[in-house]
N, C-alpha and C positions, 0 to 999 in steps of 0.2 A: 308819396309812400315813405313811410319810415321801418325801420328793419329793426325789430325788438329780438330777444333773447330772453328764456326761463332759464336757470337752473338750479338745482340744490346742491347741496353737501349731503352726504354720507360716509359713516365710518365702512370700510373693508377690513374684516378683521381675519388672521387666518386661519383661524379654527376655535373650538370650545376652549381651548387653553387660555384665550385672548378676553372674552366674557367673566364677567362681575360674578359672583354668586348666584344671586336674585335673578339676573338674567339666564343664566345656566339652566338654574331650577325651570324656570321657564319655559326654554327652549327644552331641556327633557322632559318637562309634562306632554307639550304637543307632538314632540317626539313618540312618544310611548300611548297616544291618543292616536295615531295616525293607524294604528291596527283594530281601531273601532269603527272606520268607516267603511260607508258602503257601497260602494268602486266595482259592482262586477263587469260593468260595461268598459272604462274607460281603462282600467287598473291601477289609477292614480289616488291613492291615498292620501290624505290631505289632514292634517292635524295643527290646530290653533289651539291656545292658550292664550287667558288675561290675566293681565296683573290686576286687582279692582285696589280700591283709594281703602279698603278695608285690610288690606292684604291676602286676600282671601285667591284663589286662583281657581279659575274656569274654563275647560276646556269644551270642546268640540270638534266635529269632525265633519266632513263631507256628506250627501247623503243622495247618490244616482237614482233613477228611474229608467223606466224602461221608456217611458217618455219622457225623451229628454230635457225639454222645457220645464220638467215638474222637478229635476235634481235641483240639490241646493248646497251652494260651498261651503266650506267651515265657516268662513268667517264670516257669515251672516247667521250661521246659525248658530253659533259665540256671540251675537250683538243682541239675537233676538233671545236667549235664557239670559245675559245680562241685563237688559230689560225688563226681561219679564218676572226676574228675581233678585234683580239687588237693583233697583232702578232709580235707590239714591245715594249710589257710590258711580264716583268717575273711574274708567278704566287708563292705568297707569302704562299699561305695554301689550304689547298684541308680538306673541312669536307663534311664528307658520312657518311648517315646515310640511314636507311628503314623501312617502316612499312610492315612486312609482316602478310598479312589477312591470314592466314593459320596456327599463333602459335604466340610466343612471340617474342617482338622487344624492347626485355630489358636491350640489352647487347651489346657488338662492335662487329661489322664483319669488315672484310676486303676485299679489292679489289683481285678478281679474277686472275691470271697468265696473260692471256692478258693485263692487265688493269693495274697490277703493270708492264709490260714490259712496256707499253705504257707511264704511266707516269713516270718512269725513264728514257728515250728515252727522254722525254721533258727536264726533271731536265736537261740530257746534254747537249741537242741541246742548251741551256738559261746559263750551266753552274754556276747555282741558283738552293739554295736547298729549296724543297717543304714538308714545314710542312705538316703532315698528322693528322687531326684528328676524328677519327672513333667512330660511336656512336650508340645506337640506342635511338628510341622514348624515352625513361628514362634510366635509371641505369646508369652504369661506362662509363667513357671516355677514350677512349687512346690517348694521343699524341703522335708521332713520328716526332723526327727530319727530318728525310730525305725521298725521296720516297725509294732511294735507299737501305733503310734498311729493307723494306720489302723481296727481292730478292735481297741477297749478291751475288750472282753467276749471275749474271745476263748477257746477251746475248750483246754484245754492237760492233758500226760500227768496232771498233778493230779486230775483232775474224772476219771479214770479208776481213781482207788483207791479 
């Protein structure tokens, strides 16, 4: 038996003071998109924005059911209007953030298992890596280089030959 170890880097930033511009602008698109979703079940608001290799910026938002298996998160439904309308530009940054009505949205989350498979699936298909950065309404910022460093193990067309 041998005993391996993953880990990444990421920045800890401590608030919007501490972001770029570009990033800022960013992070307040999905910010300001997180009041377009539609959350009446869970009341977690969820708002993503992309950066594309165009400079063009695309946002999205969550989208509940009443059967739950049929809602679908921002950031798949930000990967699939990226697709499905600029699908020969690479996206440059992915910021996600949430207001959730039900406690505080003062800290970073992070994308769900499907949602990080989903946008590492992209990172490869584009072979371009997708800044991630994670925020909520105030407080700390994460940046992550890659999608990919969210799920190191991650599932990919290889493990299917």
């Amino acid at each position: 038996m041998s005993l391996k170890q993953l880990t990444f880097e990421f920045e800890e930033l401590s608030g919007d003071g501490d972001l770029n511009l570009q990033n800022l602008e960013l992070l307040n698109k999905a910010r300001a998109i997180t009041s377009n979703a539609y959350a009446p079940y869970s009341k977690f608001f969820v708002g993503a924005a992309a950066l594309l290799s165009n400079k063009k910026i695309i946002t999205a938002t969550n989208q509940e059911n009443a059967s739950f298996p049929a809602g679908i998160c921002a950031e798949r439904v930000l990967l699939s209007a990226i697709i499905s309308q600029y699908s020969d530009n690479t996206v440059d940054a992915i910021a996600i953030t949430y207001d959730n009505k039900n406690g505080a949205s003062n800290y970073p989350i992070s994308p769900c298992g499907i949602c990080r498979q989903s946008l590492i699936e992209f990172e490869k298909r584009f072979n371009h890596p997708i800044k991630i950065i994670l925020a909520g309404k105030t407080g700390k910022i994460y940046l992550i280089n890659s999608a990919s460093d969210l799920l190191p193990l991650s599932f990919s067309s290889k493990d299917l030959l």
